[in-house]
TILO-796738 format. One line per field, with one value per residue (C-alpha): residue number from 1; x, y, z. Coordinates in pm, whole numbers, plus 50000, padded with zeros to 5 digits. Example, Ala and Ser with C-alpha at 12.3 -4.5 7.8 and 13.67 -1.06 7.14 Angstrom:
BEGIN
seq = (1/2) .
xx = (51230/51367) .
yy = (49550/49894) .
zz = (50780/50714) .
//
This chain:
BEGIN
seq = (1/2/3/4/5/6/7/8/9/10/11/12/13/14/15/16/17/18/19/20/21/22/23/24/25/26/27/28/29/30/31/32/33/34/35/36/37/38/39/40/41/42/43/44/45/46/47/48/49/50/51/52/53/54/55/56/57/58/59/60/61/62/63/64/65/66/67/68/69/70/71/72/73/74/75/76/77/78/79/80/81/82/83/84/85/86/87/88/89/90/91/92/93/94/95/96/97/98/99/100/101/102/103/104/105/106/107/108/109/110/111/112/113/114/115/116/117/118/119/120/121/122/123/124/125/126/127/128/129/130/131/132/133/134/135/136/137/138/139/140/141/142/143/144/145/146/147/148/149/150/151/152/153/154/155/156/157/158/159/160/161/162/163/164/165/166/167/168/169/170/171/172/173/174/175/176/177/178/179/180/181/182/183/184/185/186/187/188/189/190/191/192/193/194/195/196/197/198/199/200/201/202/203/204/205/206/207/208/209/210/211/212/213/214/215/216/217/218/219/220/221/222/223/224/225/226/227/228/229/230/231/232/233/234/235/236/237/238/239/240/241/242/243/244/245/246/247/248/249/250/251/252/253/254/255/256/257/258/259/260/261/262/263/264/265/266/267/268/269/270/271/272/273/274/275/276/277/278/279/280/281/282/283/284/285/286/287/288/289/290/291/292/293/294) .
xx = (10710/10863/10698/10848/11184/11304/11706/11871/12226/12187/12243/12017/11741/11823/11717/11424/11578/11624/11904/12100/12294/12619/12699/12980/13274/13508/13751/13819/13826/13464/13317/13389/13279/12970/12876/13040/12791/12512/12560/12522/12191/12058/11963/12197/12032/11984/12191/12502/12522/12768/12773/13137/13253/13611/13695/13726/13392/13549/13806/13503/13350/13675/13606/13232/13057/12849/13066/12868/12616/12787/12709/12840/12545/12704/12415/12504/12453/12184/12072/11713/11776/12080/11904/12230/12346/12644/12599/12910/12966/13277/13427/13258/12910/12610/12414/12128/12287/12347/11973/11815/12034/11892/11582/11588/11751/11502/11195/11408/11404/11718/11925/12171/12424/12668/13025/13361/13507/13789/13911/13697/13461/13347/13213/13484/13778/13717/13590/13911/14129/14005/14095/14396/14486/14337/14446/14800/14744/14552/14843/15185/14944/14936/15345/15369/15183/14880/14484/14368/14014/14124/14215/13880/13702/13906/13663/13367/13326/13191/12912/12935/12691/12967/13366/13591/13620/13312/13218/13548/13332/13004/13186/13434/13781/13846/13637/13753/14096/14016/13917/14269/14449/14264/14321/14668/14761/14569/14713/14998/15145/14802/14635/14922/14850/14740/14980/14711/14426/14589/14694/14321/14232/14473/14389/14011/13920/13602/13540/13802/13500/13385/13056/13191/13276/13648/13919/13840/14109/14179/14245/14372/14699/14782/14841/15179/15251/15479/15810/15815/15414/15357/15009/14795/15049/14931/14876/15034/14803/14628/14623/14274/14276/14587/14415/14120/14332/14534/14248/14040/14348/14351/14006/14085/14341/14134/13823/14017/14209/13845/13710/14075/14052/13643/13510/13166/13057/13076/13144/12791/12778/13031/12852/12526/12711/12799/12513/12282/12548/12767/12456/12685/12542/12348/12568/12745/13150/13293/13131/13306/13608/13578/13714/14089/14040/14158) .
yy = (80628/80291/80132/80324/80236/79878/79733/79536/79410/79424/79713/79622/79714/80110/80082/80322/80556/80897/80995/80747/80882/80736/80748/80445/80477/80772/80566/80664/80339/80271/80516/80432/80075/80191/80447/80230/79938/80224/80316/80050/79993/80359/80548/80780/81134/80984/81187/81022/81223/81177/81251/81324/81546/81560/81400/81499/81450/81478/81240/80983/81057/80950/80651/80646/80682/80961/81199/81498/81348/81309/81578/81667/81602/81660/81663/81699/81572/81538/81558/81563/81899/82060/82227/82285/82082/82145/82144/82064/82132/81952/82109/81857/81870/81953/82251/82000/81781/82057/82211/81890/81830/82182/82098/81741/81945/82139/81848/81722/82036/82137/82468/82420/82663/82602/82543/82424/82083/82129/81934/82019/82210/82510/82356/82062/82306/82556/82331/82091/82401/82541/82159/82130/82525/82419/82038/82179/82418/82093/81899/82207/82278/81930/81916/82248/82144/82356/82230/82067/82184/82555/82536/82412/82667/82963/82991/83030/83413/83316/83168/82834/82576/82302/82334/82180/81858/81797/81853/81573/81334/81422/81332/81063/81036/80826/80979/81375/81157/81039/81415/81572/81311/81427/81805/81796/81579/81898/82199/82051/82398/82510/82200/81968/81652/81605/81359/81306/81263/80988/80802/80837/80698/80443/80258/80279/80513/80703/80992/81297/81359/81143/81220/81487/81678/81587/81425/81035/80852/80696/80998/81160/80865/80945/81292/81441/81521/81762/81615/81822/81773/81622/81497/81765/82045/82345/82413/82650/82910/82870/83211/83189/83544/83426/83135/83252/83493/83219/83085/83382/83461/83106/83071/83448/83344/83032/83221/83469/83133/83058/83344/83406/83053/83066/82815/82986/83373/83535/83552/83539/83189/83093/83231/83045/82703/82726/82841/82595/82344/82365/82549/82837/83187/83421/83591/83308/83304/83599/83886/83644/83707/84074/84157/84038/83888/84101) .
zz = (45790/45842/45613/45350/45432/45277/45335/45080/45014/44614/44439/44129/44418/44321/43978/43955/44195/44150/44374/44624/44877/45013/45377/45466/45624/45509/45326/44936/44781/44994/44823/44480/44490/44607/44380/44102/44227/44222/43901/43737/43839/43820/43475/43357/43489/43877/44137/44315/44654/44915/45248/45269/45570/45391/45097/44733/44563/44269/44316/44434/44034/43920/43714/43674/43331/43435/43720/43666/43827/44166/44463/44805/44998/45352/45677/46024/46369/46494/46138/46263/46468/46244/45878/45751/45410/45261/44858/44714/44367/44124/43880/43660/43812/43572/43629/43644/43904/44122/44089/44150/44417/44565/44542/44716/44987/45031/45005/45304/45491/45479/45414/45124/45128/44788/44900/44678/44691/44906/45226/45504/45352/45556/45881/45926/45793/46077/46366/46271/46262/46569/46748/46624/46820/47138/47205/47114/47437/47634/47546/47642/47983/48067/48007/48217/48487/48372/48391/48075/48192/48169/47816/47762/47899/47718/47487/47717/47640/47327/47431/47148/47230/47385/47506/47232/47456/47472/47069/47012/47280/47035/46791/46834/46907/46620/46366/46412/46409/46083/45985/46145/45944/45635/45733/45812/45440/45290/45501/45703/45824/45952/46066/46294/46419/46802/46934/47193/46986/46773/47068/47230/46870/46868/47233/47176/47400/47328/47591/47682/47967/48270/48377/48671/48383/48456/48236/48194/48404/48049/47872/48086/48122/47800/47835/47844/48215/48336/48530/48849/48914/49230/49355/49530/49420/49249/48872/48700/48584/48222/48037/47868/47705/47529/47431/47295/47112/46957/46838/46741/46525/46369/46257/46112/45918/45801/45716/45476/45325/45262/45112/44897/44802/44655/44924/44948/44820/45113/45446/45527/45407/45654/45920/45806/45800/46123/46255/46112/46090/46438/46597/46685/46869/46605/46375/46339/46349/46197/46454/46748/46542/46499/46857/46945/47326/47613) .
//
């Protein structure tokens, strides 16, 4: 399998391909130079797919001579474990851009479930959302006093494959930064900015989680901290029910935004995405939201 793979630095080396796929850094302007660079070496009917987790695909066809040739073609991590592939579809996109998109998706192995071009998606939208509920709690328990920790595990009763924490270590500080930021320009009523997360971002550091499971000393020093805590005194108590009702309620609210707004057909898709995509329990999200927490 190696030997099939080849690196270059020219672009004239993708003449003869079929489809090239984009995956730099999540920065607009990035992503036009490359598929303008691309294009100019590629014939006319060869696929431009991006990997985008949250940017307009649209707006990255701005400019080229051909833009309804230009997919979503989002994977996820691991992306040789997770099947899902989010197919996203312009407003300009050809009918035969979007089938032959499909069907490389599929020669790859993957599930392709058709979504809108709109920030977030469906996978990023709701994970992002469901951040930006709980490290607002993380961040008023640490000023009361609280335990961080127990706002992480308020979510435990439904059973998802990782705590919040630990999916922003899996992921990166500064990228699901970079995602909140894009989030918050889209929706900023719904989707605030972490004042934490932007100053883990900010300093560098990488990991919310020490090995022990624990805050990292470093994260942990830039969390707000209450005035009257004292070393070994007690916590004040974290109300998970009310937490996981928070965010139950949240992701609610998103998932009908979703539906309402024509982000996939059906609520069934959303539950596929994140079941292939964020490896959630079977069922996928909306039967976890079916039940306000008691």
């Amino acid at each position: 399998m190696a030997a099939l793979i080849t690196g270059t630095t020219d672009p004239a080396d993708f003449a003869g391909c079929d489809a090239v796929i984009e995956a730099v850094f999540e920065e607009l302007a990035v992503k036009r130079s490359v598929f303008a660079a691309a294009e100019a070496a590629i014939a006319p009917d060869a696929l431009l797919l991006t990997n985008t987790s949250s940017l307009s695909v649209e707006a990255m066809a701005e400019g080229l001579a051909h833009p309804e040739r230009v997919v979503g073609f989002h994977f996820f991590n691991p992306v040789a474990v997770l099947p899902l592939l989010e197919l996203v579809r312009t407003p300009v996109a050809s009918e035969d851009a979007v089938s032959a998109a499909a069907q490389l998706a599929a020669a790859l192995g993957k599930t392709a479930v058709p979504v809108a071009d709109a920030p977030g998606f469906v996978v990023n939208r709701l994970l992002t959302r469901l951040f930006a509920e709980v490290l607002a709690e993380v961040e008023a328990a640490a000023a009361a006093g609280g335990d961080p920790l127990a706002v992480d595990r308020a979510l435990a009763p439904w059973g998802l494959p990782m705590t919040p924490l630990t999916l922003i270590d899996y992921i990166g500080t500064a990228v699901q930064q970079h995602i909140c930021a894009a989030m918050h320009r889209a929706y900023p009523e719904r989707f605030p900015l972490s004042p934490w997360l932007a100053a883990l971002a900010e300093a560098g550091v990488r990991r919310l989680l020490a090995d022990d499971g624990g805050l990292a000393p470093e994260a942990a020093a830039l969390l707000p901290t209450a005035a009257t805590a004292r070393a070994g005194a007690a916590r004040e108590p974290v109300d998970g029910a009310r937490i996981l009702e928070r965010v139950r309620a949240a992701l609610t609210e998103e998932v009908e935004l979703m539906l309402a707004e024509g982000i996939v057909d059906s609520a069934e898709d959303i539950d596929r995405c994140m079941v292939l995509g964020a490896n959630y329990p079977a069922g996928g999200l909306t039967p976890l939201l079916a039940t306000p927490a008691r």
